[in-house]
C-alpha positions in Angstrom: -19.9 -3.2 7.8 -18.8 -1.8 4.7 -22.1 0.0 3.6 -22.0 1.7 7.1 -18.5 2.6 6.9 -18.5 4.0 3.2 -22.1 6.0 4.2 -20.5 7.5 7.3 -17.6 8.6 5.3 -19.6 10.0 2.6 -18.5 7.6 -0.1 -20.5 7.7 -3.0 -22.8 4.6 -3.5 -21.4 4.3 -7.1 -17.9 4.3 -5.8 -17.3 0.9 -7.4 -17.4 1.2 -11.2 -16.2 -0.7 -14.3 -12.1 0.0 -13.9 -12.2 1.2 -9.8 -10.2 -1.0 -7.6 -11.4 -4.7 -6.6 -12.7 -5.2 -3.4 -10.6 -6.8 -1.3 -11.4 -9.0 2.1 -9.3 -8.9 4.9 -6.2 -11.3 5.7 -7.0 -13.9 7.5 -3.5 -14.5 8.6 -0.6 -12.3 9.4 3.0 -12.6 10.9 5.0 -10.1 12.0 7.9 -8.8 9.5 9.3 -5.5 12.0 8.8 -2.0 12.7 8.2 0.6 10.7 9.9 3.8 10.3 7.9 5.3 13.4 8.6 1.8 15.6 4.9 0.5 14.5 5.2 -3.6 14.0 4.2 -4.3 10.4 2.6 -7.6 9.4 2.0 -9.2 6.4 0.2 -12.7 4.8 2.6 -15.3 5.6 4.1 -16.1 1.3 4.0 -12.4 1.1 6.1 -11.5 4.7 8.6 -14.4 3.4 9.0 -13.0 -0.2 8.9 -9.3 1.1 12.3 -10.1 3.7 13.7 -12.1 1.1 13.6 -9.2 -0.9 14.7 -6.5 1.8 18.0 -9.0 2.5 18.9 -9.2 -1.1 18.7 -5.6 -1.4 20.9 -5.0 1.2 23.4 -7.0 -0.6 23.3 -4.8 -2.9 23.6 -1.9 -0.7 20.0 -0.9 -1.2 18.1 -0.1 2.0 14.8 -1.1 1.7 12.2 0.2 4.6 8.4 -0.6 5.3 6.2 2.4 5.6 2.8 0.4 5.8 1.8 -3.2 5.1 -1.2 -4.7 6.3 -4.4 -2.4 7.3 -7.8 -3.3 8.4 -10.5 -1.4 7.0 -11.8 0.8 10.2 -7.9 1.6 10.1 -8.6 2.4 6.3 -11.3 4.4 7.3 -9.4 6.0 10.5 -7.0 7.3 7.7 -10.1 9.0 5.3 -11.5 10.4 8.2 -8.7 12.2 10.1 -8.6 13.8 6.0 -12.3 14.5 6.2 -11.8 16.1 9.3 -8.7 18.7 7.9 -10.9 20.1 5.5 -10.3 17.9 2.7 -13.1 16.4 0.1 -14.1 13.0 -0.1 -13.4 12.6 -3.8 -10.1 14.2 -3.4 -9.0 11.7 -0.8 -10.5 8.9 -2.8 -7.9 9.4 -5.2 -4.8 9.1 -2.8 -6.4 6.2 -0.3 -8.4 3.7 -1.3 -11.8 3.0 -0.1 -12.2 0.7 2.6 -12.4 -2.5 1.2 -10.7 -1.7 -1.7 -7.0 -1.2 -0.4 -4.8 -3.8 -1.7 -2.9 -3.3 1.9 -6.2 -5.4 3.7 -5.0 -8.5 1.5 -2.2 -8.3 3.6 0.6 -8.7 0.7 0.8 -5.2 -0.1 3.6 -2.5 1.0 4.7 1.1 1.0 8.5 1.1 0.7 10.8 3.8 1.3 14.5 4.5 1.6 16.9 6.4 3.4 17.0 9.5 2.2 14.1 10.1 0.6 10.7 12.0 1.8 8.2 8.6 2.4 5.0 8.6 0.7 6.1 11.0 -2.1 6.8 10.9 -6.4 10.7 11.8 -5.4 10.7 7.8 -4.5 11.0 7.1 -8.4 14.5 9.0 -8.3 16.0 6.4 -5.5 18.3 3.6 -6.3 15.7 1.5 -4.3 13.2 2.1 -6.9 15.3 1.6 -9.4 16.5 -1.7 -7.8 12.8 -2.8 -6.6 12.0 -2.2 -10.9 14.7 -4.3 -11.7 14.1 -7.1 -9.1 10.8 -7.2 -7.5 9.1 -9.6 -9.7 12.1 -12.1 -9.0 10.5 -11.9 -5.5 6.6 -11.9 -6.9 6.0 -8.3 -6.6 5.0 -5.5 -8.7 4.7 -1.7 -8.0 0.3 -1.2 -8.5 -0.2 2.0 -9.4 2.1 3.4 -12.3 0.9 6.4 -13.8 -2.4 6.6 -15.2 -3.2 3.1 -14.2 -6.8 2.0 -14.6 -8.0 2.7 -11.0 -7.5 6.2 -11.0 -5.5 6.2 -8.0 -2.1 8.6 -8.3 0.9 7.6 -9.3 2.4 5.7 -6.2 6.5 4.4 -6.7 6.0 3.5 -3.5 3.4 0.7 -3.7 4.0 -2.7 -4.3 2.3 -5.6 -4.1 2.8 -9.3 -3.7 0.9 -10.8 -6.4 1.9 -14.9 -6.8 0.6 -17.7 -4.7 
């Protein structure tokens, strides 16, 4: 499924190479942890959607608002992403460096999440100047996550303040 999908979005066969992304399997399990900022129910792996409202309620006690933008995708949604890109014009290696492959976004896992605030322009570098970044880089690990792509991170992906993932058991 994934050859076919990665050959009809003109993904290179040696797209996985020493220091790309891991590829990642779906989640087998999700639960439901609310809308996001367009009304869409987001779901998450079970430890993940438990740490991940943990962390939105203590944030809010600290008057941080802290909003999902995206948690878990499937890969054809993956791919329904890359190809709406494809379609505006926009080249396959370009995209590969702001959304992952499919099978290689941490968000099939199902423990991965794009946060955003109040305030603040989702999906964008302006994220880093929030106090919810600043509070998620103070507190996330507490909760077992950690923000995956900092700058220049091994993957090659863009810098994304925005991205965090759940990473213990």
């Amino acid at each position: 499924m994934l050859r076919q999908l990665h050959q009809e979005l003109g993904i290179p066969d040696d797209f996985a190479h020493p220091g790309s992304a891991p590829l990642f399997e779906e989640a087998a399990e999700l639960v439901d942890v609310g809308p996001n900022l367009v009304g869409r129910m987001q779901r998450l792996a079970p430890a993940a959607a438990g740490q991940w409202i943990s962390m939105v309620d203590a944030a809010a006690g600290d008057d941080v608002a802290l909003m999902i933008v995206s948690g878990f995708r499937g890969y054809e949604y993956q791919a329904g992403l890359i190809r709406r890109k494809l379609e505006s014009g926009q080249m396959i290696e370009e995209i590969l460096c702001v959304n992952a492959a499919p099978g290689y976004s941490e968000h099939h896992t199902g423990r991965a999440v794009d946060v955003a605030t109040p305030g603040s322009r989702p999906l964008t570098e302006a994220f880093e100047d929030t106090d919810a970044f600043r509070w998620l880089s103070r507190n996330a690990e507490i909760f077992g996550f950690s923000m995956s792509y900092p700058r220049d991170n091994p993957h090659g992906f863009i810098y994304e303040p925005w991205h965090w993932a759940f990473r213990d058991a």
